[in-house]
C-alpha atoms as an extended CHARMM CRD file, in Angstrom:
* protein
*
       174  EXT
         1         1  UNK       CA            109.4860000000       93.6500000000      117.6660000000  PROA      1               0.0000000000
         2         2  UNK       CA            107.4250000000       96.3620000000      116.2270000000  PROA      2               0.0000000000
         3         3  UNK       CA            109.1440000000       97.1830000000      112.6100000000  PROA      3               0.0000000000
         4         4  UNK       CA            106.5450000000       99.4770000000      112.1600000000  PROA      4               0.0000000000
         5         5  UNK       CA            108.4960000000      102.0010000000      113.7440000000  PROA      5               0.0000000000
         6         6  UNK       CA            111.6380000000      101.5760000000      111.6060000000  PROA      6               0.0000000000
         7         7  UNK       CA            109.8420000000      101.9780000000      108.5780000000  PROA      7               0.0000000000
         8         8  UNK       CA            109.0020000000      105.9600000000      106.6950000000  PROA      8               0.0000000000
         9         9  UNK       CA            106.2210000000      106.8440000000      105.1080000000  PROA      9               0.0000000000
        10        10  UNK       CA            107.2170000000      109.2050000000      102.0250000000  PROA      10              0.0000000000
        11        11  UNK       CA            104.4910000000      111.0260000000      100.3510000000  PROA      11              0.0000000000
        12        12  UNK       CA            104.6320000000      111.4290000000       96.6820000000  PROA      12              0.0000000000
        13        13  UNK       CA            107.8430000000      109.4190000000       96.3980000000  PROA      13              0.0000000000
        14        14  UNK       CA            108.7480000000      108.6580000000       93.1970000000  PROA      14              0.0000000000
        15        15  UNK       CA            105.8070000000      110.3040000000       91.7680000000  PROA      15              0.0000000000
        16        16  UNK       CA            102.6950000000      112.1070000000       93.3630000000  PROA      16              0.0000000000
        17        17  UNK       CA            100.3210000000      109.4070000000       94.3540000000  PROA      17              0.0000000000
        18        18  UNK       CA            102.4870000000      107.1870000000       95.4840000000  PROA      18              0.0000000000
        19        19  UNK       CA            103.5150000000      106.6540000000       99.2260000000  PROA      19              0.0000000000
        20        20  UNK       CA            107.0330000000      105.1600000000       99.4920000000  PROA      20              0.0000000000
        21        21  UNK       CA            107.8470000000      102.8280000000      101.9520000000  PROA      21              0.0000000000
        22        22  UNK       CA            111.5250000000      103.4460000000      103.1590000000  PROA      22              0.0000000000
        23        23  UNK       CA            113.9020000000      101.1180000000      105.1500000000  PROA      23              0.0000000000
        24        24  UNK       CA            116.2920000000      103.5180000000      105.9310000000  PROA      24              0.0000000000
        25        25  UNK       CA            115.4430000000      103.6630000000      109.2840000000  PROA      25              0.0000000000
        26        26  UNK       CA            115.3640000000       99.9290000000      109.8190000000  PROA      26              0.0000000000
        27        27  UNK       CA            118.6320000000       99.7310000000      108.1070000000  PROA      27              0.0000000000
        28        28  UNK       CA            120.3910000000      102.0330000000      110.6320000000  PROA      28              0.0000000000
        29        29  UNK       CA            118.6190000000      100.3720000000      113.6950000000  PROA      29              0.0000000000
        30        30  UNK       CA            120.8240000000       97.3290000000      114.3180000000  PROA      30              0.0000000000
        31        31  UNK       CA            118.4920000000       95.3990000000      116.4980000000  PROA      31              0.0000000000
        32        32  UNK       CA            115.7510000000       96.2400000000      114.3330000000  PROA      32              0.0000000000
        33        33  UNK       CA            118.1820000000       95.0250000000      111.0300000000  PROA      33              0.0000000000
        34        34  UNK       CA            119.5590000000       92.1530000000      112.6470000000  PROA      34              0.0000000000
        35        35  UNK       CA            115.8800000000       91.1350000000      113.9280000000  PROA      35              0.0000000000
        36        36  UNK       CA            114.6050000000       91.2080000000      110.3160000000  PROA      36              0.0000000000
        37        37  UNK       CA            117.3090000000       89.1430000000      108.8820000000  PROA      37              0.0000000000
        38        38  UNK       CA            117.2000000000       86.9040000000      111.3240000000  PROA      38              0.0000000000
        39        39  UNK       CA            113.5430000000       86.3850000000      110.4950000000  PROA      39              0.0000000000
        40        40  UNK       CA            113.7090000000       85.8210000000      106.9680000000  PROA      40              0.0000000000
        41        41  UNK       CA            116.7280000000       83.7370000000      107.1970000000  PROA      41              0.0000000000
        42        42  UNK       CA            115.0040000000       80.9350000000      109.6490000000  PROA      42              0.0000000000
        43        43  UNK       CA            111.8340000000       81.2610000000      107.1580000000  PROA      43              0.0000000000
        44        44  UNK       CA            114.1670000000       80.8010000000      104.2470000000  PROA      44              0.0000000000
        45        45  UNK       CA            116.1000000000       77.8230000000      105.6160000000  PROA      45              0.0000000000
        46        46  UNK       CA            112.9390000000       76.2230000000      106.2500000000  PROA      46              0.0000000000
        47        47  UNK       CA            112.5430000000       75.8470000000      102.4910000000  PROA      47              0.0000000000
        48        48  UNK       CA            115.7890000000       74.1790000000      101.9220000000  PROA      48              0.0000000000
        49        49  UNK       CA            117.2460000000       76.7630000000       99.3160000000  PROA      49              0.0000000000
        50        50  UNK       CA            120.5040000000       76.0700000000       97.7800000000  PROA      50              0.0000000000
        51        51  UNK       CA            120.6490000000       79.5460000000       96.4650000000  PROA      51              0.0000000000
        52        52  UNK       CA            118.9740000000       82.9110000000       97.4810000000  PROA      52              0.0000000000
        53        53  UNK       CA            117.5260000000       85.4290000000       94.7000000000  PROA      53              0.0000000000
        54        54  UNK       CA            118.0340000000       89.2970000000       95.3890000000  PROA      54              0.0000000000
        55        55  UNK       CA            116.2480000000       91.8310000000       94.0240000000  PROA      55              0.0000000000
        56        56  UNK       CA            117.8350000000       95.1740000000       92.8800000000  PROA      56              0.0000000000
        57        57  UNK       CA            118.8780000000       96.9040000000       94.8730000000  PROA      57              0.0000000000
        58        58  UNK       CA            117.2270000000       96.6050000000       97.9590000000  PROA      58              0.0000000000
        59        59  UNK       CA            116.8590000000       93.2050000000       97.8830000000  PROA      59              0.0000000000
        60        60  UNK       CA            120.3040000000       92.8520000000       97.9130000000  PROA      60              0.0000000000
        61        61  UNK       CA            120.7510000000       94.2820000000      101.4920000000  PROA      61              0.0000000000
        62        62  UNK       CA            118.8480000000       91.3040000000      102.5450000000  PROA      62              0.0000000000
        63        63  UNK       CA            119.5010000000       88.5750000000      100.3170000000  PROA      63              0.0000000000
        64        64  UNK       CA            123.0650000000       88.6800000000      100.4500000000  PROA      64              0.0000000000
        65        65  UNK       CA            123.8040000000       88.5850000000      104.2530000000  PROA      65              0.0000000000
        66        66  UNK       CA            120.9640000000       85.8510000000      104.6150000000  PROA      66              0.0000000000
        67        67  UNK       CA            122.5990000000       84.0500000000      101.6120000000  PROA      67              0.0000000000
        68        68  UNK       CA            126.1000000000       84.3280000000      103.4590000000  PROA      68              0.0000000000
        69        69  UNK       CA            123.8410000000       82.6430000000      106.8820000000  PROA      69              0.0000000000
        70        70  UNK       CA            122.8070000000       79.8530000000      105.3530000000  PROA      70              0.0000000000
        71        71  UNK       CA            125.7880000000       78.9850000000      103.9020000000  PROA      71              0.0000000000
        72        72  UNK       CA            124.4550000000       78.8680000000       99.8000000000  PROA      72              0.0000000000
        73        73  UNK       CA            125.2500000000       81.3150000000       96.6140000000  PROA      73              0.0000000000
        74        74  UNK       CA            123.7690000000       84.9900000000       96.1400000000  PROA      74              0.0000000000
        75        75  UNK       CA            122.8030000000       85.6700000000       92.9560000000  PROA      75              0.0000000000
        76        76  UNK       CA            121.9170000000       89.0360000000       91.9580000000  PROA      76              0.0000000000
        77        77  UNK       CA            118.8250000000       90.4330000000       89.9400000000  PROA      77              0.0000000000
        78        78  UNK       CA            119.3020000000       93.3100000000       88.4900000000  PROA      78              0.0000000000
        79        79  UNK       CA            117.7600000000       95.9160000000       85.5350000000  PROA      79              0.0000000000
        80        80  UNK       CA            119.4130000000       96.0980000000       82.0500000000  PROA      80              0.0000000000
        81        81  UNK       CA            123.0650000000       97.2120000000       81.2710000000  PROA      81              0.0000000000
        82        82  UNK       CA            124.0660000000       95.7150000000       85.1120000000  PROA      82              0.0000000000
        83        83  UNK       CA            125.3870000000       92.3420000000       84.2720000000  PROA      83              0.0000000000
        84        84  UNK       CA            128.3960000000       91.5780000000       82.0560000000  PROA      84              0.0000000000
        85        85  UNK       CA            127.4730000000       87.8600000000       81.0200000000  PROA      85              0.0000000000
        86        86  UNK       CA            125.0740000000       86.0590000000       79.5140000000  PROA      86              0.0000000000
        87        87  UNK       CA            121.5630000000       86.1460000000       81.0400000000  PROA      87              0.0000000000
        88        88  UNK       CA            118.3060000000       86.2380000000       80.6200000000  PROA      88              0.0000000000
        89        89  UNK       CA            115.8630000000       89.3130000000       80.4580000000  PROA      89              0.0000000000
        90        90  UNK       CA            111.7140000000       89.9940000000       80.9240000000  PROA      90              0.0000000000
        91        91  UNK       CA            109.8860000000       92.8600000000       80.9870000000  PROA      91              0.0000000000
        92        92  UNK       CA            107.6470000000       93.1570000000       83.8310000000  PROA      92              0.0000000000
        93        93  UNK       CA            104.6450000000       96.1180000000       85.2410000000  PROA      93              0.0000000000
        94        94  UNK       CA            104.9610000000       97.4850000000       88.6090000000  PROA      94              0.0000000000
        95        95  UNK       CA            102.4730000000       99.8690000000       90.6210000000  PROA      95              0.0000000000
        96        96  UNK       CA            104.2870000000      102.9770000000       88.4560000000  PROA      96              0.0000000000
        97        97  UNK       CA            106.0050000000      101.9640000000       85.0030000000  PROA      97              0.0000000000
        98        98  UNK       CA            107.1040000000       98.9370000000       82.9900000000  PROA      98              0.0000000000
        99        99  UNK       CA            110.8090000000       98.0340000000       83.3260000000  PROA      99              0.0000000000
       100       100  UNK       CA            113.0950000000       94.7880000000       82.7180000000  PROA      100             0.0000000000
       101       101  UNK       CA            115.2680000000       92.6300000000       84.9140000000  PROA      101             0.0000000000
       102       102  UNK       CA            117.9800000000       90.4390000000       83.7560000000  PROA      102             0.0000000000
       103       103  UNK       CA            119.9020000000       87.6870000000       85.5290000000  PROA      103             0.0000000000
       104       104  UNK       CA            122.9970000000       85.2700000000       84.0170000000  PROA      104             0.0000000000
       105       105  UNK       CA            122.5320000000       82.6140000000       82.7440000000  PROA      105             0.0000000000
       106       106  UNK       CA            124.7580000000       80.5060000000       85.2460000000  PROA      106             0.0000000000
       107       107  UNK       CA            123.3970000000       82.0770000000       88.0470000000  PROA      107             0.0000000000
       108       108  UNK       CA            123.0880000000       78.6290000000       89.5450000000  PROA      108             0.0000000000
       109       109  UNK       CA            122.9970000000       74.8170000000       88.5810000000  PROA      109             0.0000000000
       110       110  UNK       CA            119.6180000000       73.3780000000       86.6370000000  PROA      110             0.0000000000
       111       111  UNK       CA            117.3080000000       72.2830000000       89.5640000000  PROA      111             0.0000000000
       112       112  UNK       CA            118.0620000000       74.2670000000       92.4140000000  PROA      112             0.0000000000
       113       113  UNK       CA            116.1160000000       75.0200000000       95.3500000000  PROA      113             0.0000000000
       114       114  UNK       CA            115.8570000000       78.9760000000       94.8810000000  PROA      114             0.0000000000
       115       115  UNK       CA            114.8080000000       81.6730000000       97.8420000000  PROA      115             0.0000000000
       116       116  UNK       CA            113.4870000000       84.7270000000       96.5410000000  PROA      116             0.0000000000
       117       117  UNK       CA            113.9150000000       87.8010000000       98.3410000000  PROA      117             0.0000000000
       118       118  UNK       CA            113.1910000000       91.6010000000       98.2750000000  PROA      118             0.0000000000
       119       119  UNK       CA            112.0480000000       94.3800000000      100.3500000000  PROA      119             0.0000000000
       120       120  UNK       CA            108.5500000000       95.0560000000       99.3080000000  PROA      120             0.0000000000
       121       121  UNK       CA            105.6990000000       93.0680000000       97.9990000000  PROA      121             0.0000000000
       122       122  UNK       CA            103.4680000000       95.7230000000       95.8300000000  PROA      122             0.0000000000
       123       123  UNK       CA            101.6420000000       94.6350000000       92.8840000000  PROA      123             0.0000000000
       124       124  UNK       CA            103.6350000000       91.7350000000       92.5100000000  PROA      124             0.0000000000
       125       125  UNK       CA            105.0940000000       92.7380000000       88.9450000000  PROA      125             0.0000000000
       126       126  UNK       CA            108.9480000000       92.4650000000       90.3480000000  PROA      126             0.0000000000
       127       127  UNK       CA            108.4640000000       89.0830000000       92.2300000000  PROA      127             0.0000000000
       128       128  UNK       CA            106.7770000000       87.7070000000       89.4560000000  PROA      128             0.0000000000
       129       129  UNK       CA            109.2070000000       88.3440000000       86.7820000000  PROA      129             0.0000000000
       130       130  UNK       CA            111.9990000000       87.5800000000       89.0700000000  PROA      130             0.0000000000
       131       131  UNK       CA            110.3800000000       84.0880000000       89.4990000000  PROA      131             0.0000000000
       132       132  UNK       CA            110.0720000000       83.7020000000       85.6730000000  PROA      132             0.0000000000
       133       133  UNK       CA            113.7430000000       84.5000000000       85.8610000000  PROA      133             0.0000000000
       134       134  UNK       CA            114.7350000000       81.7080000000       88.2870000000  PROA      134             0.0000000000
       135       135  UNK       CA            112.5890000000       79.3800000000       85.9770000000  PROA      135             0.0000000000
       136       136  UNK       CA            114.3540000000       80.4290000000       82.6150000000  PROA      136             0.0000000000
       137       137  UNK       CA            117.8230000000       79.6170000000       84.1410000000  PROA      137             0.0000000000
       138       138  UNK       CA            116.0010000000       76.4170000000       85.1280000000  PROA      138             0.0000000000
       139       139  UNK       CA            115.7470000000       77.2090000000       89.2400000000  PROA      139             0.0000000000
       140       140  UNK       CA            112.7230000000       76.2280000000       91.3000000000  PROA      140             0.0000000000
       141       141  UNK       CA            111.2390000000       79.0370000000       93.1810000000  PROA      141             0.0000000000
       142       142  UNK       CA            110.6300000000       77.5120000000       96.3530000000  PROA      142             0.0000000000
       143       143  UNK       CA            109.2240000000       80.5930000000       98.4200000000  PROA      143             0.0000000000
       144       144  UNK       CA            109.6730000000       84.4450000000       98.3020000000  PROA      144             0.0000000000
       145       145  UNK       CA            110.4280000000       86.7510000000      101.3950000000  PROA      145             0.0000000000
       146       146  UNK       CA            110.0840000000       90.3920000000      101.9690000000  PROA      146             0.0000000000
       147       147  UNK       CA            110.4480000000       92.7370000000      104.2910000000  PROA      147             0.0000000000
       148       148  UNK       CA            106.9180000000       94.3680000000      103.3860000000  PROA      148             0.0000000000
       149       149  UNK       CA            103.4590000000       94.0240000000      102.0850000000  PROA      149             0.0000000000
       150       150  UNK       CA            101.1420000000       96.7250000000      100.6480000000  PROA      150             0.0000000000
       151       151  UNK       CA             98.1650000000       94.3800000000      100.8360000000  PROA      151             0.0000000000
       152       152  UNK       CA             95.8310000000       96.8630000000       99.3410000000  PROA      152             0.0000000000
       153       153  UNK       CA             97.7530000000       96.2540000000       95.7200000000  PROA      153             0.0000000000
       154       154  UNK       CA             97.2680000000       92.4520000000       95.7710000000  PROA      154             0.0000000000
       155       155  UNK       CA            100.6780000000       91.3110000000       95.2210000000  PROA      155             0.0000000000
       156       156  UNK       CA            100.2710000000       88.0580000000       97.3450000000  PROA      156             0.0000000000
       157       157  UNK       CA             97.2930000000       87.2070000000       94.4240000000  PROA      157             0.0000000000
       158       158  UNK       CA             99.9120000000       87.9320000000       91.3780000000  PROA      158             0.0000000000
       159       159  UNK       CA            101.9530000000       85.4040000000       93.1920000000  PROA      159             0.0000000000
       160       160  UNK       CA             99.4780000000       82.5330000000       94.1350000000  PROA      160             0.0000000000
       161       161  UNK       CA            101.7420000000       79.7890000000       92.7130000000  PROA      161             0.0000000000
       162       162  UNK       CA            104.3210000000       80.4940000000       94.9030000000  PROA      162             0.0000000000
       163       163  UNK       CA            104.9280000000       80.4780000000       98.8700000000  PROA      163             0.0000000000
       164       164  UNK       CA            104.9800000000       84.2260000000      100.0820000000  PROA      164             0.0000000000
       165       165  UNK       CA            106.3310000000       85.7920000000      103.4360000000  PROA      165             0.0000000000
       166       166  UNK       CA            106.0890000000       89.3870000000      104.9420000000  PROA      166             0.0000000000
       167       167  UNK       CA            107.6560000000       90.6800000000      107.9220000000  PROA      167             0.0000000000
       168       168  UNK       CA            105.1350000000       93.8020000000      108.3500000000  PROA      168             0.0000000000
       169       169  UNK       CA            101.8850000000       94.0000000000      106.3710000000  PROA      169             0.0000000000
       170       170  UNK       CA            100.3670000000       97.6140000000      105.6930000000  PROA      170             0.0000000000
       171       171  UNK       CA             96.8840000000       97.4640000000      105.5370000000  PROA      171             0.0000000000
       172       172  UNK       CA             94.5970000000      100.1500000000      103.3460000000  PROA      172             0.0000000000
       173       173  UNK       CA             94.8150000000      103.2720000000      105.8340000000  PROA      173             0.0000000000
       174       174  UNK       CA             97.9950000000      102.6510000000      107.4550000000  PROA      174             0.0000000000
């Protein structure tokens, strides 16, 4: 299936220079939706995960669901002031701004088998610190999904210690 299609292009979105990727479209395809999680889930249950990792907020359209597929716990990353328990916190770069994630501190047991997933792979920044999460609460990142890649910002390098997997790849130009 060509997800190509189901993904917008929107110029100087959040800020002028940037070129937003938007899912929208995907999302209210339901071939094309059901298509993409069924993708990442096979990938993902191929590492054995006893818990998937969502990013906020997008993330969590795909995480969850896949989460509820393979039969293991969703736990939720989010940015500060959005979870009411203990948990841990980093600050972390992206393509346009510093910001912090948090996740609790019991998101899962010491050891487990953690899938990481989000919808786009930019600079890395996110997927990184979301990784460093999953290690603080003592989780082993065993791969990280997403929908799509902006290889021209080199997030697959940021994240060389780790298994990565795109559904669509945009390519410099595209």
């Amino acid at each position: 299936m060509d997800l190509k299609q189901y993904i917008r292009a929107v110029p100087d979105f959040p800020k002028p220079g940037i070129r937003f990727r938007d899912l929208t479209p995907l999302l209210a395809h339901a071939e094309a939706f059901g298509f993409v999680l069924g993708r990442m889930a096979a990938v993902a249950e191929a590492t054995r995960p006893g818990a998937i990792v969502g990013v906020e907020s997008r993330g969590f359209l795909f995480g969850a669901p896949i989460a509820a597929q393979l039969g293991v716990p969703f736990a939720p990353v989010r940015k500060p002031g959005k979870l009411p328990a203990a948990r841990f916190s980093v600050e972390y770069s992206l393509e346009y701004g510093q910001n912090h994630l948090e996740i609790h501190q019991d998101a899962f047991a010491l050891g487990t088998r953690v899938y990481v997933i989000d919808d786009l792979l930019a600079t890395g920044g996110t997927a990184r610190a979301t990784a460093q999460l999953v290690e603080m609460v003592g989780g082993v990142v065993v791969g990280l999904g997403f929908v799509i890649e902006l290889e021209e910002l080199a997030g697959r390098d940021a994240l060389s210690a780790y298994p990565v997997d795109s559904l669509v790849v945009f390519r410099p130009g595209e």
